[in-house]
DRENDREN-346510 format. One record per residue (C-alpha): residue number from 1; residue in one letter; chain; x, y, z. Coordinates in steps of 0.2 Angstrom, whole numbers, plus 5000, padded with zeros to 4 digits. Example, Ala and Ser with C-alpha at 12.3 -4.5 7.8 and 13.67 -1.06 7.14 Angstrom:
<recs>
REC   k r c   c1   c2   c3
REC   1 A A 5062 4978 5039
REC   2 S A 5068 4995 5036
</recs>
This chain:
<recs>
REC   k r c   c1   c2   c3
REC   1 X A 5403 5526 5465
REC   2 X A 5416 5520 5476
REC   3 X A 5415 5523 5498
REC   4 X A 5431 5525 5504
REC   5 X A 5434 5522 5522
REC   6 X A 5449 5525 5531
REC   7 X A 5454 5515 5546
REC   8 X A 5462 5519 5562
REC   9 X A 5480 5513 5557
REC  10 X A 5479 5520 5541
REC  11 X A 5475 5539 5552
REC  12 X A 5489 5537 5560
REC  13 X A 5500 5532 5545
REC  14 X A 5495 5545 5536
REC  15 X A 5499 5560 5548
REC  16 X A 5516 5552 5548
REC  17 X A 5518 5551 5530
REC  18 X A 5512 5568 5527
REC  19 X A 5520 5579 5540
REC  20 X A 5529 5593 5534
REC  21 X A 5528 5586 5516
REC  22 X A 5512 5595 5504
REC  23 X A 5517 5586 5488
REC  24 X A 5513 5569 5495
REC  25 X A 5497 5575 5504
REC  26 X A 5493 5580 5485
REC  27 X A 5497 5563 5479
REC  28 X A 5486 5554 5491
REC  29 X A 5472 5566 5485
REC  30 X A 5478 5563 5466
REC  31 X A 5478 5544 5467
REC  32 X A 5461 5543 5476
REC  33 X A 5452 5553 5464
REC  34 X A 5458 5545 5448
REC  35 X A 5455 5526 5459
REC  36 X A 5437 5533 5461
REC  37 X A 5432 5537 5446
REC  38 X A 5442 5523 5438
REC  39 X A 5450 5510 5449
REC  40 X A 5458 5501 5434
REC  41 X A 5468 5515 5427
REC  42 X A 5486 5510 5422
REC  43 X A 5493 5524 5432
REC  44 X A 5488 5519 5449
REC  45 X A 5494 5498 5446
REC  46 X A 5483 5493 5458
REC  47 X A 5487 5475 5462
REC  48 X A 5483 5462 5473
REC  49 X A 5497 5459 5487
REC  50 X A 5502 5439 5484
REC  51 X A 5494 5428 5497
REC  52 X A 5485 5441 5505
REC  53 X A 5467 5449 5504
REC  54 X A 5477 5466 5505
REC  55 X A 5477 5477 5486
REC  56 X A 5490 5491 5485
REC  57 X A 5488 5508 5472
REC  58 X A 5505 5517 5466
REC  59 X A 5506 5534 5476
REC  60 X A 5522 5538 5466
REC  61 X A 5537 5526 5461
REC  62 X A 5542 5523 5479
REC  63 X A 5525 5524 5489
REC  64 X A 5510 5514 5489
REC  65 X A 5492 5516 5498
REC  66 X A 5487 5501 5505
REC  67 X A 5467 5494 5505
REC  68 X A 5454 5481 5508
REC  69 X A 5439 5479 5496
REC  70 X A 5424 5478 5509
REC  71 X A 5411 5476 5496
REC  72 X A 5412 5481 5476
REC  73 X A 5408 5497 5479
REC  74 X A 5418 5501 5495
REC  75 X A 5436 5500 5503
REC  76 X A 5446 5504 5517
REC  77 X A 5462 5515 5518
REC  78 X A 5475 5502 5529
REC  79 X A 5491 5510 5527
REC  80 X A 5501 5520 5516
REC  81 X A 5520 5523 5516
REC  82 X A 5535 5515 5506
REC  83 X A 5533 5501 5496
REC  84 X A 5541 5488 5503
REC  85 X A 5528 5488 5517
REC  86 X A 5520 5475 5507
REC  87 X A 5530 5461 5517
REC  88 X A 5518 5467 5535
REC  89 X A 5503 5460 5524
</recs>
């Protein structure tokens, strides 16, 4: 089973990116429940950000959740928001 941790930034983010807008609340919840209980589905393309210890998960075409693992079985929520935010890590 994998611990999910969310930090402070990632709070923060996350009422921003959700305010006023349910279907993208829903897709955070989606995304997280599918990376739980299988963190290597296709549908997420989870990857490794280039030159970074930062891993992204695909929210929908344009939006990414951003993580650290901590340990195998546990990571931390970062950020979340457009995908190009990949360049701040």
């Amino acid at each position: 089973m994998i611990i999910i941790v969310r930090s402070k930034r990632f709070e923060g983010e996350y009422k921003k990116f959700v305010k006023h807008n349910l279907p993208r609340a829903e897709s955070i919840i989606k995304a997280l429940t599918l990376f739980v209980s299988n963190p290597q589905h296709p549908s997420l393309n989870v990857e490794k950000l280039k030159g970074s210890n930062t891993w992204s998960m695909r929210l929908s075409e344009s939006n990414r959740l951003f993580f650290l693992w901590i340990n195998k079985a546990t990571i931390i929520l970062v950020d979340v928001g457009a995908h190009d935010r990949y360049n701040d890590y």
